[in-house]
ZAMARGU-4260 file (C-alpha; in steps of 0.2 Angstrom, whole numbers, plus 5000, padded with zeros to 4 digits):
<rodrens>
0) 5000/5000/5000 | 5008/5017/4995 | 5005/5034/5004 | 4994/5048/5002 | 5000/5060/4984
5) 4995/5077/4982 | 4983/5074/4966 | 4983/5091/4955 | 4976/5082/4938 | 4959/5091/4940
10) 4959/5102/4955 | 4967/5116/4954 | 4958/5127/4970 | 4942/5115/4974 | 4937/5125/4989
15) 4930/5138/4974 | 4915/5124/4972 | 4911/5125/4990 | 4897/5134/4998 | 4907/5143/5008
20) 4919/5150/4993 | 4917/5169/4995 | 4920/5177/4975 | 4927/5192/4973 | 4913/5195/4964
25) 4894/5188/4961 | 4888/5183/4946 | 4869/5185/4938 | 4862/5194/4953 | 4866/5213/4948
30) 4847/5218/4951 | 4845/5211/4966 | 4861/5219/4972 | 4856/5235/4966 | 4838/5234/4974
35) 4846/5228/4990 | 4859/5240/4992 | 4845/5254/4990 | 4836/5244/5006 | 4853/5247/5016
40) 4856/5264/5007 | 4849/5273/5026 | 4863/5266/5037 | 4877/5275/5026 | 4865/5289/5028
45) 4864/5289/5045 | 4846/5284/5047 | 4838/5269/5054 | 4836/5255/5047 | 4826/5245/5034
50) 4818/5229/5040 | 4823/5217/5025 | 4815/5198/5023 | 4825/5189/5006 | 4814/5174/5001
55) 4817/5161/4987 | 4823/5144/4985 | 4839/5135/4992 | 4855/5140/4981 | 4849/5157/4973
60) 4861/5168/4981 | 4851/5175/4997 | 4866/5171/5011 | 4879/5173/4999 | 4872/5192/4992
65) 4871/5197/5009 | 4889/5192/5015 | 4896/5199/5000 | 4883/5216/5002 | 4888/5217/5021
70) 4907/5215/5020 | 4904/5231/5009 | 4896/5239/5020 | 4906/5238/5036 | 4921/5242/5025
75) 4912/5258/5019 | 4903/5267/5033 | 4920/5267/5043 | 4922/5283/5031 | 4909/5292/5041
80) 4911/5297/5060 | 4894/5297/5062 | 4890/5279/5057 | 4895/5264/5070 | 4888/5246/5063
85) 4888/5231/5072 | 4882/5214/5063 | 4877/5201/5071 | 4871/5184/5059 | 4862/5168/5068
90) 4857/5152/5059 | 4839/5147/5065 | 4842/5130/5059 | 4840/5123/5074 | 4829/5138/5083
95) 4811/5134/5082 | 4803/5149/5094 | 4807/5167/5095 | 4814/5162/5114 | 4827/5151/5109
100) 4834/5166/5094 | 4834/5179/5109 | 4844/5166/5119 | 4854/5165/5104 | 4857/5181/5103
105) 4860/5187/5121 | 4874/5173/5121 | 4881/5178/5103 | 4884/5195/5111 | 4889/5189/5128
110) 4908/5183/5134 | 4911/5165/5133 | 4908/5159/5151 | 4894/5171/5155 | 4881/5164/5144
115) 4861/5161/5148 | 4856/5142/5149 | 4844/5137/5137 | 4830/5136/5149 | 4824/5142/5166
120) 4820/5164/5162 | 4802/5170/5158 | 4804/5173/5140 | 4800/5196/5144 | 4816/5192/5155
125) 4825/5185/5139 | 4820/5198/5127 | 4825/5211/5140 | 4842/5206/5143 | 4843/5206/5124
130) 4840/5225/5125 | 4852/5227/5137 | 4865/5220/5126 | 4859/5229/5109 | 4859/5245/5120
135) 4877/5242/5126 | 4883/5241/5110 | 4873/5257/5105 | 4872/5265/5085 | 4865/5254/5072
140) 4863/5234/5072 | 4858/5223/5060 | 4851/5206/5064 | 4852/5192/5051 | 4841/5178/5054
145) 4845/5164/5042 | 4831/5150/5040 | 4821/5159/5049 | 4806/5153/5043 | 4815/5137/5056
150) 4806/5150/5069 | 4787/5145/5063 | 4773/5154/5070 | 4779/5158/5086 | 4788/5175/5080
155) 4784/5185/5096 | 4803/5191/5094 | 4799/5196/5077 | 4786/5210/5081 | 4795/5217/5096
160) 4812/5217/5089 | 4809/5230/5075 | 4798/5241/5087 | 4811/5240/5103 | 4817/5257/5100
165) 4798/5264/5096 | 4792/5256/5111 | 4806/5263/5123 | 4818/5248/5126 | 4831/5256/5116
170) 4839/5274/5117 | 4857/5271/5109 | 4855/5257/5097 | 4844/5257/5080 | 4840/5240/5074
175) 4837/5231/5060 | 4831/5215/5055 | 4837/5205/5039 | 4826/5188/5038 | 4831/5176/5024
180) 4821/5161/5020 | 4820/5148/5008 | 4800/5143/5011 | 4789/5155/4998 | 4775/5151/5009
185) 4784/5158/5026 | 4778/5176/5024 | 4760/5171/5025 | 4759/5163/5039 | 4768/5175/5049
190) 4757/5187/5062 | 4751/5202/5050 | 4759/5215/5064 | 4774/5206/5059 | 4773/5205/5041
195) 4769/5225/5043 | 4789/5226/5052 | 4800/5212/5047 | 4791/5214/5029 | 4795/5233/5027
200) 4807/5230/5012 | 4804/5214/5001 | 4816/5206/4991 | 4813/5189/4979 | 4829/5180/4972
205) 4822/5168/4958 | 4828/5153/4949 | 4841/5156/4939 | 4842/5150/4921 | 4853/5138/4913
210) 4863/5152/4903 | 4866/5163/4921 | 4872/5145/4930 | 4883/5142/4914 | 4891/5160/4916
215) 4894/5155/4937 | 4902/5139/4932 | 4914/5146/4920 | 4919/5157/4933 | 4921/5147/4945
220) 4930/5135/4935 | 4943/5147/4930 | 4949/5146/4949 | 4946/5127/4953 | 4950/5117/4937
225) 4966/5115/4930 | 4969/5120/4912 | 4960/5108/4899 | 4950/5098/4913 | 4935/5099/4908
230) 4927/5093/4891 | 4916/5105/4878 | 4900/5103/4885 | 4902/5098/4903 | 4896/5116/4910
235) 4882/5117/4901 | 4876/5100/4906 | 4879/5105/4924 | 4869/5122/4921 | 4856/5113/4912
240) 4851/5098/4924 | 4853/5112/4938 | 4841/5121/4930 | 4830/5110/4925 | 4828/5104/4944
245) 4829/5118/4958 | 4838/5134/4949 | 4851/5131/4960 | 4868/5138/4958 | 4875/5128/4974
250) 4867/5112/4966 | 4878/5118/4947 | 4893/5118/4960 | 4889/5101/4968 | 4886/5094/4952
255) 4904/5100/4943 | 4916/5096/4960 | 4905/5079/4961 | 4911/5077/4943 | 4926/5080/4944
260) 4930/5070/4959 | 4924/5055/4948 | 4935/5059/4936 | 4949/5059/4948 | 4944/5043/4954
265) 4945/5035/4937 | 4959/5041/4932 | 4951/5051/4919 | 4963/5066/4910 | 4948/5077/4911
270) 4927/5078/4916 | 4917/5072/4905 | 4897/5073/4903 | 4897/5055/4908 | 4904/5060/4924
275) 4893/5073/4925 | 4879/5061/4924 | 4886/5048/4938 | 4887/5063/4948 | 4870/5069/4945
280) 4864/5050/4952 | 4874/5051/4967 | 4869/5068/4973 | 4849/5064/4971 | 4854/5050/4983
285) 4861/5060/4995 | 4848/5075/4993 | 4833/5060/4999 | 4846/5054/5014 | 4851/5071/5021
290) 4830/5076/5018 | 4824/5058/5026 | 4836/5063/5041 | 4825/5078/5044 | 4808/5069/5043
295) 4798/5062/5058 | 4792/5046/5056 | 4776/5053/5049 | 4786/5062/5038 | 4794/5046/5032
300) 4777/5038/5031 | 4770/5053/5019 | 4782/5051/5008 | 4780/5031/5008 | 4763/5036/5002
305) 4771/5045/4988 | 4784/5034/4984 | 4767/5021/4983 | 4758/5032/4970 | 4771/5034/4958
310) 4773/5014/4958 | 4756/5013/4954 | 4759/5029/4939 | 4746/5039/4948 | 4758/5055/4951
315) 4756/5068/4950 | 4742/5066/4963 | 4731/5080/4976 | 4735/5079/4992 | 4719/5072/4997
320) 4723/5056/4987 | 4741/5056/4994 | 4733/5057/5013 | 4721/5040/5008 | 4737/5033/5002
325) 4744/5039/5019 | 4730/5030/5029 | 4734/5014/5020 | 4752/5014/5023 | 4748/5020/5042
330) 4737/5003/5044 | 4750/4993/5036 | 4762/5001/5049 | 4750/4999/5064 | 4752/5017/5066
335) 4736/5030/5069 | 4736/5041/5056 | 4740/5060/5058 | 4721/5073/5052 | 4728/5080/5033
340) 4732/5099/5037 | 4749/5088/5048 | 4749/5078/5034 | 4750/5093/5022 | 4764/5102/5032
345) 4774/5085/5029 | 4771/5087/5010 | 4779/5106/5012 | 4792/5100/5022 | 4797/5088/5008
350) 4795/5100/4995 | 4808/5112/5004 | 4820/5097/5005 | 4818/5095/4988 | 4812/5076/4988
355) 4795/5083/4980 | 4790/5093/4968 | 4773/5103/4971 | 4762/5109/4954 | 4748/5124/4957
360) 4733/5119/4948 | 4720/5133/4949 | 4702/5127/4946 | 4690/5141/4946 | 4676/5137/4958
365) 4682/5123/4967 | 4699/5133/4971 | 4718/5131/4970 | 4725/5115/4976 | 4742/5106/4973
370) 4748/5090/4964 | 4764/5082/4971 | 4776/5069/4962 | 4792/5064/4966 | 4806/5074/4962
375) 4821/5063/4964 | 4824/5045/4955 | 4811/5034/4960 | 4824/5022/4965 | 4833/5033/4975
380) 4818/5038/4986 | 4812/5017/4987 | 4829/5013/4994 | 4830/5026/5005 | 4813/5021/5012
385) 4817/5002/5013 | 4833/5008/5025 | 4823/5020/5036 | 4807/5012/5038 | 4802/4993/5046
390) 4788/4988/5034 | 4798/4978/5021 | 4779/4969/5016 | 4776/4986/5011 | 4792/4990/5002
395) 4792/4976/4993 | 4772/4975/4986 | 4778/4996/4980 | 4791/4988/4972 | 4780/4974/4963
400) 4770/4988/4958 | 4784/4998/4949 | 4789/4983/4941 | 4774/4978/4932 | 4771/4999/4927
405) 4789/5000/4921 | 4793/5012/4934 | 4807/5003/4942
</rodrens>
């Protein structure tokens, strides 16, 4: 067995195709630069703050516009006396209530070792020692809330945070409060006091197109690839089926380093669309098994339902006849089945992970509803579902079904 060799036959800078590659530039969002500079425009004027909320879906640029937009701005209002900006970004990944982001936040802004436990303070008794640690920092903050649609509907933080200083719990400090979130649907289901506040400046980020993901690859490949490592065509195929699927530019980027790892791995002289299409097969594996890490056991049992519908080519299928499909595969689980509107929040949860795809049908009279379908490789989801699910009867009549419909 020989060592470990640095390998340079591909790669020239891979971390360039990471997420957390900052360019020195940002390609195909120039609008919605410009349209979110304008939001921040008051802070270099020395005025208070916009409210900002960003929505679109995973991979269109919202987190990585407003690094990029935010490094610029703390660079730039140090030319003004008058101006001091503190930042101050929390993930709400794993923050579910508007208590736990204040916790958050009092301990991002505390010293390590003086920090409030996660439990035991009336949750006014929270938000005011939040105050007390804005105020002592004093001139404008801006809080950045990613995911933080993870904070559902109980966004108490959400209204007083924006009015703290209205409202007398602030003197010194003006803040402001960017949400970003990938769930279209957030914004609605948020308090309308809140949407009045958080909402106060709008910003979508939209799919991007195949040519825009073509033109960040290239870009992008100028700094990871080595010369000649990558065959005509192989960025466009990456744009394309990126396109094609979510929009996403991280998904382009996955798709190109996933490539050319493969090509590494074979030896290969240079990526190739077949490379590209192996890559493809393995990150719609890994997309259900990082989403079916994420579901409940209901969850897991929705989209069983699913999975059991497109076996038996009745997909795309209303969420009424997914939920009867549920109830089955519930009795076959000796499980009592969840009422639909949980079973509903499943099929949006499934949809943000990407492992669904959701169709508006608008019917006049009878109103709007949805269609789902899978929208990862039917295989993928059916093996995911026999590793993470005890009902191999089950399993195994779904995959009888996709045999005889040619599905499988």
């Amino acid at each position: 067995m020989t060592g470990f060799e640095r390998n340079r036959s591909i790669f020239a800078n891979k971390d360039a195709l990471s997420e957390s590659y900052q360019p020195d530039e940002l390609e195909e969002r120039d609008e919605e630069i410009a349209d979110y500079m304008d939001a921040l425009q008051p802070i270099v004027d020395g005025w208070e703050p916009n409210n900002i909320f960003l929505y679109g879906n995973t991979g269109v640029g919202k987190t990585a516009v407003t690094e990029y937009l935010l490094r610029m701005l703390e660079a730039d209002v140090e030319a003004y006396d008058d101006v001091a900006l503190s930042v101050l970004t929390l993930n709400c990944n794993t923050l579910t209530s508007s208590y736990q982001v204040a916790i958050a936040m009092v301990n991002a802004l505390r010293d390590p070792g003086d920090e409030l436990s996660a439990t035991g303070y009336p949750q006014q008794t929270v938000f005011t020692k939040l105050y007390s640690e804005l105020e002592a920092l004093g001139g404008t903050v801006l809080v950045v809330l990613d995911e933080i649609d993870s904070i559902g509907d109980r966004d108490e933080l959400l209204y007083e945070l924006p009015r703290a200083r209205a409202n007398g719990y602030l003197e010194q400090t003006s803040v402001g409060v960017i949400g970003i979130s990938n769930d279209l649907q957030f914004r609605d289901q948020l308090d309308p006091r809140v949407q009045d506040t958080l909402c106060e400046r709008e910003l979508q980020f939209p799919p991007y197109e195949a040519p825009e993901l073509a033109n960040i690859l290239a870009s992008r490949a100028k700094i990871a690839l080595t010369d000649d490592a990558c065959a005509d065509g192989v960025l466009n195929l990456c744009a394309a089926l990126a396109a094609r699927d979510s929009g996403s530019a991280r998904q382009a980027l996955d798709l190109l380093r996933l490539a050319g790892e493969t090509a590494e791995s074979a030896d290969a002289e240079a990526i190739e669309e077949h490379h590209v299409e192996d890559a493809r097969h393995k990150l719609n594996a890994e997309r259900v098994e990082e989403g079916m890490r994420e579901l409940t056991v209901h969850g897991k049992l929705v989209l069983l339902a699913v999975v059991s519908k497109e076996a038996q080519q009745k997909t795309p299928c209303r969420g009424r006849d997914v939920y009867e499909e549920y109830q089955r595969v519930c009795d076959s689980a000796t499980t009592s089945p969840l009422v639909q509107r949980s079973v509903n929040n499943h099929l949006a949860d499934l949809r943000m992970f990407g492992i669904l795809k959701a169709t508006e049908n608008r019917s006049g009279s009878r109103g709007n509803y949805h269609s789902y379908e899978l929208n990862v490789p039917f295989r993928s989801a059916l093996e995911a579902m026999g590793d993470a699910l005890p009902l191999a009867e089950t399993i195994e009549q779904i995959r009888k079904y996709a045999k005889r419909n040619n599905v499988l």
